[in-house]
MARTI-621986 format. One line per 4 residues: their letters; for each residue x, y, z of N, C-alpha, C, O. Coordinates in steps of 0.05 Angstrom, whole numbers. Atoms other than C-alpha are relative to their C-alpha. Layout:
N
A = X Y Z X Y Z X Y Z X Y Z ~ ...
***
This chain:
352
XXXX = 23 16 -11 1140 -1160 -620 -26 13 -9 -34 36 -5 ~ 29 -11 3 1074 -1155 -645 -22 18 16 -15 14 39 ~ 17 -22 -24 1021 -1104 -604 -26 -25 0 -37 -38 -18 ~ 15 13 -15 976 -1140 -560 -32 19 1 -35 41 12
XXXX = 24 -22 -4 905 -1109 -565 -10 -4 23 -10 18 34 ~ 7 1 -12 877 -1138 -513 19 17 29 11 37 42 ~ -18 -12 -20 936 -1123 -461 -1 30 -4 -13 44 12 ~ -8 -31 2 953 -1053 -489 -28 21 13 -27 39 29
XXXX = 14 -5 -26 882 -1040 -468 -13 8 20 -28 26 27 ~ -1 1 -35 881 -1056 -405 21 13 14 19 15 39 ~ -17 -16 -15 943 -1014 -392 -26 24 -2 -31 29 22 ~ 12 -15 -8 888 -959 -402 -20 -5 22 -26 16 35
XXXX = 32 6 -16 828 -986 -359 14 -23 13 6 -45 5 ~ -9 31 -7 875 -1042 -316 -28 -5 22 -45 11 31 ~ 16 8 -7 837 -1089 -282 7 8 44 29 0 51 ~ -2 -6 -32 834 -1065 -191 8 -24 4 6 -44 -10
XXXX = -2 20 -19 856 -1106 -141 -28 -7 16 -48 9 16 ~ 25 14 -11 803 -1156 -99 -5 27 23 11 40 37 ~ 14 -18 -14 759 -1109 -65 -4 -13 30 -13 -36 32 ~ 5 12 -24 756 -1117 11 -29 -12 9 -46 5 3
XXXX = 24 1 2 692 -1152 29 -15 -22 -18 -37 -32 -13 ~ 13 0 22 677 -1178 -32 13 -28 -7 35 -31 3 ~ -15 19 11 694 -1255 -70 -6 -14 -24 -17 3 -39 ~ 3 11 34 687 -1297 -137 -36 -15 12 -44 -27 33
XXXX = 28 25 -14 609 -1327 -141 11 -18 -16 32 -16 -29 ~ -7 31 18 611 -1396 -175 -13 -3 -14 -34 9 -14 ~ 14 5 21 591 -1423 -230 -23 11 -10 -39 17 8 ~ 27 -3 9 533 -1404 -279 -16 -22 -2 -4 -43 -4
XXXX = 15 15 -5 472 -1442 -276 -4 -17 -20 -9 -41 -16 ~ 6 10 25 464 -1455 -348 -30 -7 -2 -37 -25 -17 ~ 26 -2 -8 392 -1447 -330 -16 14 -22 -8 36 -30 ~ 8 -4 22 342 -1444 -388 -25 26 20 -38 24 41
XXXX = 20 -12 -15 301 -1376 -381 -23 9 -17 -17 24 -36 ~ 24 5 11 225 -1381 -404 -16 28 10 -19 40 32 ~ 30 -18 -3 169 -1332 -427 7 27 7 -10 40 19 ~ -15 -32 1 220 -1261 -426 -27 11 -26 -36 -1 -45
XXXX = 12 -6 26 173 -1214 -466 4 28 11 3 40 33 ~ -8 -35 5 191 -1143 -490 -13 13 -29 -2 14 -51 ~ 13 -8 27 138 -1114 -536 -5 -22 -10 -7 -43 3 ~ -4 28 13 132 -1161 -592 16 -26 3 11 -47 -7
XXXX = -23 21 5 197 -1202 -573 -2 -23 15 5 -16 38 ~ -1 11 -20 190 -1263 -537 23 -20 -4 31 -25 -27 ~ -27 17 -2 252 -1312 -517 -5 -22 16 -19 -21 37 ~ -13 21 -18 273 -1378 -493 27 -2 -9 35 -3 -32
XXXX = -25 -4 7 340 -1375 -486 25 -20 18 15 -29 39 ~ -7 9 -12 394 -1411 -460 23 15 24 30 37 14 ~ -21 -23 -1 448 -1375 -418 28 -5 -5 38 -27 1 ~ -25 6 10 514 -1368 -442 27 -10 22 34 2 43
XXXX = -24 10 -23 574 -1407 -405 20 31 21 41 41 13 ~ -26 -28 -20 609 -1342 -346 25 -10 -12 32 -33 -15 ~ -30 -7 -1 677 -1323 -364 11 -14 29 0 -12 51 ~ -18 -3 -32 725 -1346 -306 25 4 6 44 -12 9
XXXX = -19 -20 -5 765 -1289 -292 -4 9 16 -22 0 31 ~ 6 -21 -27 766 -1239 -242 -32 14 6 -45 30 -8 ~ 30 -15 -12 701 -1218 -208 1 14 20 4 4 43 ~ -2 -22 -23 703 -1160 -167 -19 -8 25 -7 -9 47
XXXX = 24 3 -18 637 -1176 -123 -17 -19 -14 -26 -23 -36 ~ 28 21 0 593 -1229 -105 -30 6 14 -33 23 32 ~ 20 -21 -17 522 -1219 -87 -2 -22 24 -1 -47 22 ~ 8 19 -32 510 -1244 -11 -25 -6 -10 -36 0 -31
XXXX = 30 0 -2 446 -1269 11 -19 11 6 -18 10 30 ~ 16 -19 2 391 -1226 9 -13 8 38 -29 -5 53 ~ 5 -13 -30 383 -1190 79 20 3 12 20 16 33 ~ -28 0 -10 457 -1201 89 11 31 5 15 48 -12
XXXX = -10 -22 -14 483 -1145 138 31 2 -1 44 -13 15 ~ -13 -12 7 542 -1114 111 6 15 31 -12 29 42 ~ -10 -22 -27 580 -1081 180 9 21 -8 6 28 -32 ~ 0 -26 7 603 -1019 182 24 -2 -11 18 7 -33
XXXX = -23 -4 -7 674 -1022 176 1 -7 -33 9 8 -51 ~ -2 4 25 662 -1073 113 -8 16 -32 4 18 -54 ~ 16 -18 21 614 -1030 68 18 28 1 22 35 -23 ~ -17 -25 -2 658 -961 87 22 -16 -17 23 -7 -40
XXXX = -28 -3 16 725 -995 58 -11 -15 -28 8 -19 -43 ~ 12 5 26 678 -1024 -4 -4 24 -18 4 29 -41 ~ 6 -30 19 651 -952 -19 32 19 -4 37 36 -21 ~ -14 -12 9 718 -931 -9 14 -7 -26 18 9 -44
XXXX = -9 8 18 750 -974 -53 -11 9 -35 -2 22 -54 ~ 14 -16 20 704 -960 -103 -2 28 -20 -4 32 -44 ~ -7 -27 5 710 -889 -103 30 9 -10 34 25 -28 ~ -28 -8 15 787 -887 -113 6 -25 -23 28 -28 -34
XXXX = -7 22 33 780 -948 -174 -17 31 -23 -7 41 -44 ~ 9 -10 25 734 -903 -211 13 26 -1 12 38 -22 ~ -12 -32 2 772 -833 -193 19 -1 -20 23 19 -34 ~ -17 -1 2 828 -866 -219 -1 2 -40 16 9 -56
XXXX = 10 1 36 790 -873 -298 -5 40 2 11 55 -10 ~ 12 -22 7 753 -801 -289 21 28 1 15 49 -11 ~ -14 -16 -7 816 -762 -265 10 13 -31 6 37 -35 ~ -2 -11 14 841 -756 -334 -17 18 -14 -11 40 -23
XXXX = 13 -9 25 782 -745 -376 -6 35 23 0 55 10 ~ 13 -22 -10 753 -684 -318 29 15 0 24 39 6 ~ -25 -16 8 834 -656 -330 -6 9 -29 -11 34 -31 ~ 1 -5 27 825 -655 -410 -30 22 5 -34 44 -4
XXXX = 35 -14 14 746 -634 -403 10 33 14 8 52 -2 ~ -6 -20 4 774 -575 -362 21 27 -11 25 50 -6 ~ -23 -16 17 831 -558 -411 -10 9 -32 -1 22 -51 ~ 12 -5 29 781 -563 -464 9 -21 -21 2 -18 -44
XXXX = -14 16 9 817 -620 -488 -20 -15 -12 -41 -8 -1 ~ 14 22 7 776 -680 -528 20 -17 -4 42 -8 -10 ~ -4 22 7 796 -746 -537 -13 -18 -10 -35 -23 0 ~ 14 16 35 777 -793 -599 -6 -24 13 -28 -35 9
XXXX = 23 30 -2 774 -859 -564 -9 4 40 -29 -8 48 ~ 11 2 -28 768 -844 -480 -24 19 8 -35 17 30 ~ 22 -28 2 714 -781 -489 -21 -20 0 -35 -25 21 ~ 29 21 7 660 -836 -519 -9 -14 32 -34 -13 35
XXXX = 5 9 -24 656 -867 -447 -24 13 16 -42 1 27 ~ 8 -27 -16 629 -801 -416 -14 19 -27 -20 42 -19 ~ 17 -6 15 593 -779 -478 -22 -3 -21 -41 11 -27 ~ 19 27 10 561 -833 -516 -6 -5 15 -30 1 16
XXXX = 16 6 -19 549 -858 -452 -19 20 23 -5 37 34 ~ 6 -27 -14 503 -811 -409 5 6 29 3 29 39 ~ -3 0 -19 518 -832 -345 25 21 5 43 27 -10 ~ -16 -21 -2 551 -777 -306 18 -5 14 15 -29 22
XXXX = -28 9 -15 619 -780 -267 -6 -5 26 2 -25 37 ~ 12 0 -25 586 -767 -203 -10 -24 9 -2 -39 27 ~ 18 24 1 536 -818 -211 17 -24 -12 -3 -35 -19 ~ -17 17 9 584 -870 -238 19 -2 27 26 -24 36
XXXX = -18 5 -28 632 -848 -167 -24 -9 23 -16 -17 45 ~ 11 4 -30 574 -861 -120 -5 -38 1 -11 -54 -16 ~ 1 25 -3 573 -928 -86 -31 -13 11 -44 -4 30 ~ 25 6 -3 509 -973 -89 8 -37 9 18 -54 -5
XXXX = -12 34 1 519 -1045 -54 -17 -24 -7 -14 -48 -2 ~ 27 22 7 448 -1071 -87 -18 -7 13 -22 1 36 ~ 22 7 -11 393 -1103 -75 -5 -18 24 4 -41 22 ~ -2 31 -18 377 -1144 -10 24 3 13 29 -17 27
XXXX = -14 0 -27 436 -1120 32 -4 30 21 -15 51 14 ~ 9 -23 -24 429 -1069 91 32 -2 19 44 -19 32 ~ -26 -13 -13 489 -1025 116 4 4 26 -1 27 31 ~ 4 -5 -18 498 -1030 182 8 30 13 30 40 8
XXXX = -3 -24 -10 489 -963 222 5 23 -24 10 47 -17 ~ 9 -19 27 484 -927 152 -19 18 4 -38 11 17 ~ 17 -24 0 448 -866 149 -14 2 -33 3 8 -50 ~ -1 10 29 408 -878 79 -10 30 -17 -18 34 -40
XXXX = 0 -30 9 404 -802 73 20 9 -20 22 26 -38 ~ -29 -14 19 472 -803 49 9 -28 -31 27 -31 -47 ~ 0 10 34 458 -855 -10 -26 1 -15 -32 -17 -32 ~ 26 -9 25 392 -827 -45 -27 -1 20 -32 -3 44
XXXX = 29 1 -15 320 -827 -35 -17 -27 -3 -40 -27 7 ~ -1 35 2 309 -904 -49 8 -23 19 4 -47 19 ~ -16 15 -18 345 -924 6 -24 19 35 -33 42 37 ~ 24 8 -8 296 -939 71 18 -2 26 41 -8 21
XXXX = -14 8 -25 321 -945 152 -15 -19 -3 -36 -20 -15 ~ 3 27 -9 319 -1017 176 11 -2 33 24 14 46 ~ -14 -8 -34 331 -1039 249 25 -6 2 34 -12 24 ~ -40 12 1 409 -1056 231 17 24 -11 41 26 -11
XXXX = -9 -20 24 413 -989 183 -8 11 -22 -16 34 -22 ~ 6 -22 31 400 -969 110 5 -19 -10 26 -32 -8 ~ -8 17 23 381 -1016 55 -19 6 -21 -40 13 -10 ~ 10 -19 32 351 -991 -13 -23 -25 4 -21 -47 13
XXXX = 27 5 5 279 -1005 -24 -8 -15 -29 -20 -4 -47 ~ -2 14 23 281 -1060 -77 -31 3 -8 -33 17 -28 ~ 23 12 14 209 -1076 -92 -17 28 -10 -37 29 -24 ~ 14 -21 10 196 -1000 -100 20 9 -25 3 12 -43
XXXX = -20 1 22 249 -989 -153 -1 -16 -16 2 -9 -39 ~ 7 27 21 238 -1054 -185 -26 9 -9 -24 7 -33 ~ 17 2 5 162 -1035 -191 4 20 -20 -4 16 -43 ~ 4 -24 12 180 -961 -212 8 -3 -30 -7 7 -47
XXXX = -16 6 12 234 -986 -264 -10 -34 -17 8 -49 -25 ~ 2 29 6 193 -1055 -290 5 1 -32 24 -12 -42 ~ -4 3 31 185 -1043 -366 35 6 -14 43 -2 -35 ~ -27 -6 12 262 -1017 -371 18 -27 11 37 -37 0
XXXX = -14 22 -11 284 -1072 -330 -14 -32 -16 1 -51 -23 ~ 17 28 19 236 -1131 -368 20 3 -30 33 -16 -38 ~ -13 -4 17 269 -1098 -430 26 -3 -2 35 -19 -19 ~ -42 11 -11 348 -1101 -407 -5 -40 -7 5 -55 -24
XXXX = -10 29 0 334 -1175 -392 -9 -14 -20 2 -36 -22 ~ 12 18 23 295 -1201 -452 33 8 -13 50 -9 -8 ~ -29 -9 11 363 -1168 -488 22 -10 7 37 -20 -11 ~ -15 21 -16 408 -1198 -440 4 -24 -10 24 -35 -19
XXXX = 2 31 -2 380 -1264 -445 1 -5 -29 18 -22 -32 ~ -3 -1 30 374 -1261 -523 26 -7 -5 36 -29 -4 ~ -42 -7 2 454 -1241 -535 -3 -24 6 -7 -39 -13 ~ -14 10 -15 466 -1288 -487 1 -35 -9 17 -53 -2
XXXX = 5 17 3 430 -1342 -520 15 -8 -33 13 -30 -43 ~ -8 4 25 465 -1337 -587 32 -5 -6 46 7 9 ~ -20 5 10 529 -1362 -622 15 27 -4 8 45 -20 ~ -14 -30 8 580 -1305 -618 8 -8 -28 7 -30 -39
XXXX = 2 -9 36 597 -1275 -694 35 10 8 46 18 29 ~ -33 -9 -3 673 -1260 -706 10 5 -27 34 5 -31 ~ -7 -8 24 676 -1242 -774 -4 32 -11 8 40 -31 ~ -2 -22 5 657 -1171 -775 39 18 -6 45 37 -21
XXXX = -25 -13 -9 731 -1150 -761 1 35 -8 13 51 -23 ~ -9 -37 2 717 -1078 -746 -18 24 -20 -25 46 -12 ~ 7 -9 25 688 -1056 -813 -18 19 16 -11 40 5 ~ 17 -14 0 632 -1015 -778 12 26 15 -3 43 24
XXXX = -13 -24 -7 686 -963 -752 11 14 -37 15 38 -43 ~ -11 -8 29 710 -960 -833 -24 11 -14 -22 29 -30 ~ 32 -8 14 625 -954 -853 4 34 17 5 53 1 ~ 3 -32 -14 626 -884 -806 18 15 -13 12 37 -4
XXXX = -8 -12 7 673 -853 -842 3 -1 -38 10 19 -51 ~ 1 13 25 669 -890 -915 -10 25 -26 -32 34 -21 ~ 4 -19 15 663 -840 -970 -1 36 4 -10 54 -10 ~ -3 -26 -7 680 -780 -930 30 7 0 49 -9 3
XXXX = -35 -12 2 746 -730 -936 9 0 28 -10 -6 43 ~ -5 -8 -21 778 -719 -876 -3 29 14 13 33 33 ~ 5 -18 -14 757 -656 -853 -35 -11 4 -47 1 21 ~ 28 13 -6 685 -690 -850 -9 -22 14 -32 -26 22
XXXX = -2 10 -16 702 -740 -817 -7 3 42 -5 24 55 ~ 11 -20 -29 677 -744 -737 28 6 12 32 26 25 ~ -22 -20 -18 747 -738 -712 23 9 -9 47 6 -4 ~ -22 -26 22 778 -689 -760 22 -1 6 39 -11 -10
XXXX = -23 -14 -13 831 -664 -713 24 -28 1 47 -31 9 ~ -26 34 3 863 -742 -726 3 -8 -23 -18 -14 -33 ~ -5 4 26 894 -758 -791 -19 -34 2 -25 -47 22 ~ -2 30 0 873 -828 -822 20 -11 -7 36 5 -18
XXXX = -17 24 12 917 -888 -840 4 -6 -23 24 -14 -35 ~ -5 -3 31 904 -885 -902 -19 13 -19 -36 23 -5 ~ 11 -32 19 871 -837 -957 -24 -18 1 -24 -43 4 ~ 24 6 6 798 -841 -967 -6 -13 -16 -24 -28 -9
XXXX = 1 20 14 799 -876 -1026 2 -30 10 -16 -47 9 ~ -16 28 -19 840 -938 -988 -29 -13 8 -41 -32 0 ~ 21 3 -13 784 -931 -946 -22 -8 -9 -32 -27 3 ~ 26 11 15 722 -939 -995 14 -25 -11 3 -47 -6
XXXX = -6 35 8 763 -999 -1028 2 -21 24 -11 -41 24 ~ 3 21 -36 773 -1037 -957 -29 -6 5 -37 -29 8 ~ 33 2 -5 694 -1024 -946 0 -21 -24 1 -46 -21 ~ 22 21 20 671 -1055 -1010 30 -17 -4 19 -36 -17
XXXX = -7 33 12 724 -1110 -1026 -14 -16 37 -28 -37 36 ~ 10 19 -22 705 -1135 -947 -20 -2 3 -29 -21 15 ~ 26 -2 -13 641 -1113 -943 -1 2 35 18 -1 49 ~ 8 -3 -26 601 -1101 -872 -22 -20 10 -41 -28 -3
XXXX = 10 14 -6 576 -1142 -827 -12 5 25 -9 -13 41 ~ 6 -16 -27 547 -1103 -769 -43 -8 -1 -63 -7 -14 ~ 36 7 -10 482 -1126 -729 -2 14 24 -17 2 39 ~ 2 -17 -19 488 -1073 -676 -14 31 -16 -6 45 -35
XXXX = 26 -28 3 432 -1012 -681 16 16 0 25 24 -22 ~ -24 -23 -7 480 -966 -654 22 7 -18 27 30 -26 ~ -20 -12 17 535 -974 -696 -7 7 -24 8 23 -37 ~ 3 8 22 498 -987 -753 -16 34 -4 -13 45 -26
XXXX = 13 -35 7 462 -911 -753 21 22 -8 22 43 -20 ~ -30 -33 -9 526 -873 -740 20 -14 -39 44 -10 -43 ~ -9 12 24 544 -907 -815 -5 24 -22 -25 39 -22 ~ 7 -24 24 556 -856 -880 -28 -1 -14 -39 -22 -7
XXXX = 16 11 11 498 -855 -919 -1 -23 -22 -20 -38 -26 ~ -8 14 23 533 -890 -978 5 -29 9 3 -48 -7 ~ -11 23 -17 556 -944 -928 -20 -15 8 -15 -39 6 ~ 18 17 -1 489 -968 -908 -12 -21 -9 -21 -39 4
XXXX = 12 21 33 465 -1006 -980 21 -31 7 16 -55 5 ~ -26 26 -9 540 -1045 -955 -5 -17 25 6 -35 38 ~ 6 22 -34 518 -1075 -896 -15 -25 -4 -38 -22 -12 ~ 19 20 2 493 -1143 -898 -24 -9 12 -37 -29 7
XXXX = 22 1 -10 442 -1129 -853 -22 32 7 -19 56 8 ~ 17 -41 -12 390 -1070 -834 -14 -1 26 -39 0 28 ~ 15 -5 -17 384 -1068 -766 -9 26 8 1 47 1 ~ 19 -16 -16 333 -1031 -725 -12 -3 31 -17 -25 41
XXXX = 10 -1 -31 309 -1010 -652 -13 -14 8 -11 -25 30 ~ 24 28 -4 249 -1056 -663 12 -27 -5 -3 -46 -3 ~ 5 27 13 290 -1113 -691 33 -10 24 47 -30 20 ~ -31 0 -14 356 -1106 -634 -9 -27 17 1 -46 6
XXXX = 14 28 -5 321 -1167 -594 17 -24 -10 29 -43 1 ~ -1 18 8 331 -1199 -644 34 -9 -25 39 -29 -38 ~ -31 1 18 408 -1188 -683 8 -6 18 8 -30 21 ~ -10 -4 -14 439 -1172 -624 19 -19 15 12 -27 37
XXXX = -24 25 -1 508 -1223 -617 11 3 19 18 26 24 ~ -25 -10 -17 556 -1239 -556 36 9 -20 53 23 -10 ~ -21 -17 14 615 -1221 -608 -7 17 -5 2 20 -28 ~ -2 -27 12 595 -1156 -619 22 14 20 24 5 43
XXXX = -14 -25 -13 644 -1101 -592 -24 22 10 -22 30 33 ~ 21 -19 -12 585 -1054 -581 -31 -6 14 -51 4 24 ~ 27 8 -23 539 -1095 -553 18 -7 23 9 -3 46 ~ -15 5 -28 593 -1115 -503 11 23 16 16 23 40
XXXX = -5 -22 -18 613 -1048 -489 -33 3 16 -35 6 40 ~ 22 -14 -6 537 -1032 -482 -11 -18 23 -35 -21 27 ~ 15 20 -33 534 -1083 -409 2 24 10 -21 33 14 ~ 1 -16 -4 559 -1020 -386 -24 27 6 -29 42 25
XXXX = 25 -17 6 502 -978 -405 -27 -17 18 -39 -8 38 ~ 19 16 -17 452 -1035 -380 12 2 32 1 17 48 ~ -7 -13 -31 492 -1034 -311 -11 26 16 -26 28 36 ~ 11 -13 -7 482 -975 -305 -31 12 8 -38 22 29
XXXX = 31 -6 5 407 -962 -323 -18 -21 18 -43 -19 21 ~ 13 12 -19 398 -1020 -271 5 18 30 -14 24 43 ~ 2 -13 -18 427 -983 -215 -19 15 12 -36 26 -2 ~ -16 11 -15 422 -977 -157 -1 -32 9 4 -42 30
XXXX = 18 39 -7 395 -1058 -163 17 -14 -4 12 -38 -2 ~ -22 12 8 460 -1076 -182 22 14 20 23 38 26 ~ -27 -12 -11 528 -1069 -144 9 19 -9 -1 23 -32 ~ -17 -20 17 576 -1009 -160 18 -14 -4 33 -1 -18
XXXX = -23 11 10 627 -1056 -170 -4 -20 -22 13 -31 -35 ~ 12 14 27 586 -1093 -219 4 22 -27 16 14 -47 ~ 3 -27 15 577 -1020 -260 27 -8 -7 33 -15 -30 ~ -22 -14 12 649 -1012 -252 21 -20 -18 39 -16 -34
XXXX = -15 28 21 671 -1083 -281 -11 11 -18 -2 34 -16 ~ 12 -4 20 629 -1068 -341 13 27 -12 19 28 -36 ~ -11 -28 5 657 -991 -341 35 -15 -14 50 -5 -31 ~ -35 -2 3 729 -1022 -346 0 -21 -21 21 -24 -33
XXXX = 4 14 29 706 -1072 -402 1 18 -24 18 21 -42 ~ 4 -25 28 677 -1016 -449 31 10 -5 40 9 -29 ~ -17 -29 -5 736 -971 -437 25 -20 -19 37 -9 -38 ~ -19 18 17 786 -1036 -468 1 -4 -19 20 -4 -36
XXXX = 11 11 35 735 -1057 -524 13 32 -16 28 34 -36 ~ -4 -26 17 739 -977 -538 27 0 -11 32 1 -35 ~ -33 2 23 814 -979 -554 9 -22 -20 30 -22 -32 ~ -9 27 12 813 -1045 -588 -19 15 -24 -6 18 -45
XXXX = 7 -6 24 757 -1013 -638 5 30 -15 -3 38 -37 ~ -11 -27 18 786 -944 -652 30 -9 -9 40 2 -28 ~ -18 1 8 851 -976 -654 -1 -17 -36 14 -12 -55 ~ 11 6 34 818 -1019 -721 -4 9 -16 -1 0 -40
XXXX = 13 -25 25 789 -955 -749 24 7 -12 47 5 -5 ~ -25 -17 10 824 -919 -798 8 24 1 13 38 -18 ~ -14 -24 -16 847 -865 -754 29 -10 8 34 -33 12 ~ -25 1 -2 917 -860 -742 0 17 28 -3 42 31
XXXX = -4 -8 -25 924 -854 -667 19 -13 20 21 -13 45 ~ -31 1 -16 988 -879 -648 11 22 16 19 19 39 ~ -5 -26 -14 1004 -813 -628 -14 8 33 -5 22 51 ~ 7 7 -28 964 -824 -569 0 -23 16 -15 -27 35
XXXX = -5 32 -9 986 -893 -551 -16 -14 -8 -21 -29 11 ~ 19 19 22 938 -932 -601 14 -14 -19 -1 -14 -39 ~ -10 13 15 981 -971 -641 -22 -6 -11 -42 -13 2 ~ 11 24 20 948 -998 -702 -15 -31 -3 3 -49 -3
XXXX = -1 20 15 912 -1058 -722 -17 -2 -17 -41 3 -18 ~ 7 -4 28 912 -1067 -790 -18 -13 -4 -8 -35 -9 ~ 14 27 8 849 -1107 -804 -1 5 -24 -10 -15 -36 ~ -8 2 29 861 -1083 -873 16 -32 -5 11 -44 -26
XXXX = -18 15 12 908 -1139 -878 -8 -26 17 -24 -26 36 ~ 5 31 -20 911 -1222 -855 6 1 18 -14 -5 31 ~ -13 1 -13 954 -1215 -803 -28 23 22 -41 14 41 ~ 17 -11 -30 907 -1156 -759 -25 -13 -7 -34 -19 15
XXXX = 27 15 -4 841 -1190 -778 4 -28 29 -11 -38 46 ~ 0 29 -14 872 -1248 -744 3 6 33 -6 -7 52 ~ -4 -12 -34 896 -1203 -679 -17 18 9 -15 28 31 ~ 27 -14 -4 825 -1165 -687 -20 -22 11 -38 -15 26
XXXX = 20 29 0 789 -1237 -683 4 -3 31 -13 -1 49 ~ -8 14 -24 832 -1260 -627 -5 14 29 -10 -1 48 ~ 15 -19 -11 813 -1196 -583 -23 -1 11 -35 -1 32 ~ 41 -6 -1 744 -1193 -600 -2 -30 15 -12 -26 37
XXXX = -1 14 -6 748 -1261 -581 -4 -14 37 -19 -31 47 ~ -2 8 -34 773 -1261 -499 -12 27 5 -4 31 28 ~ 16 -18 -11 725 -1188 -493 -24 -20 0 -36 -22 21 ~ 28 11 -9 662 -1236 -510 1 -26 21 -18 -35 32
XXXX = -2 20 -24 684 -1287 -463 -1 25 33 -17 18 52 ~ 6 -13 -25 693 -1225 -403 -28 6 -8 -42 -3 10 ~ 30 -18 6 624 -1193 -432 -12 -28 9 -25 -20 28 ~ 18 13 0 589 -1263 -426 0 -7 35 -19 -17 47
XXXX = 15 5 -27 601 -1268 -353 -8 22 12 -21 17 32 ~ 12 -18 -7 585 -1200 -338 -28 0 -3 -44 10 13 ~ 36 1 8 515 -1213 -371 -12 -13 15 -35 -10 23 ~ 17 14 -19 507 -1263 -329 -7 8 31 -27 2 43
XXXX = -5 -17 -24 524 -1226 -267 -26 19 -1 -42 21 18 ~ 30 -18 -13 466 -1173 -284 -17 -12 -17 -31 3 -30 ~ 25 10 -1 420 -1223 -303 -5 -13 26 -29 -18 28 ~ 0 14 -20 431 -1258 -237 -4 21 26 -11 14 49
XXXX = 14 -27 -21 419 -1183 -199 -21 1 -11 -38 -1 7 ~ 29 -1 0 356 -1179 -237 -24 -24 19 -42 -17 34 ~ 6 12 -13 335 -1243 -213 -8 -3 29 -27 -16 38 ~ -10 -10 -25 357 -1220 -146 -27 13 14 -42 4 31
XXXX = 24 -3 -4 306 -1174 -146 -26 -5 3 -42 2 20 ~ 25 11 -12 251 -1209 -158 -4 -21 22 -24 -21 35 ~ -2 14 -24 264 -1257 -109 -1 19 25 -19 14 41 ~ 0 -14 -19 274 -1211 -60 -35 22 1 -49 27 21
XXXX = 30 -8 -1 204 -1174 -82 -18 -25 6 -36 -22 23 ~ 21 17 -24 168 -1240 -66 5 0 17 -16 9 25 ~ -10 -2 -21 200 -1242 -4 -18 25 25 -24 22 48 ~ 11 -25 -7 167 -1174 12 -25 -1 6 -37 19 12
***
């Protein structure tokens, strides 16, 4: 039987059970959003159709009192979904151990384990009988409890948050791309030996040569900043595009693999204005795409449960496509999800 990229996975990062508390919102709006501006970039955009799959959390209505009983088995929940990702990597980190594709999570990304375990239930709800001592200094007594201080966080946080959603809404507005298949994991290593390579201590698939002929008969098709830096030098000239920090606005595709891991990163950097169970959908997205695009590269990491796919050949382009495929359908309703907490906020700051 052929290997399932998507499934295989999700045996690493499976998806939790329904969180107590918590239910599916409905539909996206399909709501056109006018006059986003970030620096030079301005957008009208449309938003892209939600995924409808599993949604961990919905947002209530803004002042909605969370009881005690509900919000305690939320934060708990919470806390043992994400223990259940961090347990390995804080075993390896103190064996000294690395790992090639679950390390990137927790080191590409900067968010820390701690801060990734603490539970935040967003903007516009208030904990009843909460003490807001014991979730940060943002968080404000109310006469019901503890509910985070939206309009001072939103004010503190406006240019990073204006920026997230012009980006958001951009992606969101564009035709996903499905033809890269991978190639910008083959550009990072493309004319290098294997001891120069970034993860040495893992053989490749096939000899470096292989490797530079795969690059140039497919060529590269990468419109992600990110990936596109971490590229050999020789590998750059091969790219059919040259993106840049100033020009991400404006490449930036729902088929990308690294822009869809990177909701993650935006989740986070909205926090605490966003759910933790929003974060941790997004955390358990990345963590999938991540095995689906090292398993493309030409690293040979079967040996850690990575089977192969060959996008060298017709056959894995076609099971690389099909992948990339049902991740930009979960990524596009996540986007919508924290464009619909930003929103949140400002509504809730007029309100104020």
């Amino acid at each position: 039987m052929r290997p399932n990229p998507t499934r295989d996975a999700q045996d690493q990062y499976p998806s939790p059970p329904q969180q107590p508390g918590v239910g599916k919102p409905g539909p996206g709006s399909g709501r056109v959003r006018r006059g986003l501006t970030a620096g030079r970039h301005t957008r009208t955009q449309k938003r892209a159709r939600p995924y409808p799959g599993q949604v961990t959390t919905a947002l209530p209505a803004l002042g909605t009192v969370l009881e005690t009983a509900t919000w305690q088995a939320r934060r708990q929940a919470h806390q043992e979904r994400i223990d259940a990702w961090l347990a390995p990597h804080l075993a390896r980190r103190r064996r000294g151990e690395k790992h090639p594709v679950q390390d990137f999570l927790f080191t590409y990304y900067s968010y820390r384990p701690a801060r990734l375990r603490r539970w935040h239930p967003g903007a516009g709800v208030v904990l009843r009988d909460a003490d807001p001592a014991d979730f940060g200094p943002d968080y404000r007594a109310s006469t019901a409890g503890a509910t985070l201080d939206t309009p001072a966080v939103r004010a503190r946080r406006a240019e990073s948050i204006t920026w997230i959603r012009t980006l958001l809404t951009a992606t969101a507005g564009r035709p996903a791309q499905f033809g890269c298949f991978g190639m910008h994991e083959w550009a990072m290593v493309y004319r290098q030996t294997q001891d120069e390579v970034r993860h040495n201590a893992w053989p490749l698939r096939l000899s470096p040569e292989r490797v530079a002929t795969v690059v140039e008969e497919r060529g590269v098709r990468c419109s992600h900043f990110d990936a596109y830096r971490f590229f050999t030098r020789p590998a750059r000239p091969l790219n059919l595009l040259h993106p840049t920090r100033d020009s991400q606005h404006d490449l930036e595709q729902p088929g990308c693999l690294h822009a869809n891991m990177d909701l993650y990163k935006w989740a986070y950097k909205l926090s605490p204005l966003v759910p933790s169970e929003l974060v941790g959908d997004c955390f358990e997205l990345a963590g999938q795409i991540r095995a689906l695009d090292m398993r493309a590269s030409p690293y040979d990491l079967a040996a850690l449960g990575y089977p192969p796919v060959a996008v060298e050949t017709p056959p894995g382009r076609t099971e690389y496509a099909a992948a990339q495929r049902g991740f930009a359908e979960r990524a596009a309703r996540l986007r919508t999800r924290l464009l619909d907490a930003i929103d949140r906020c400002d509504r809730q700051r007029r309100l104020w």
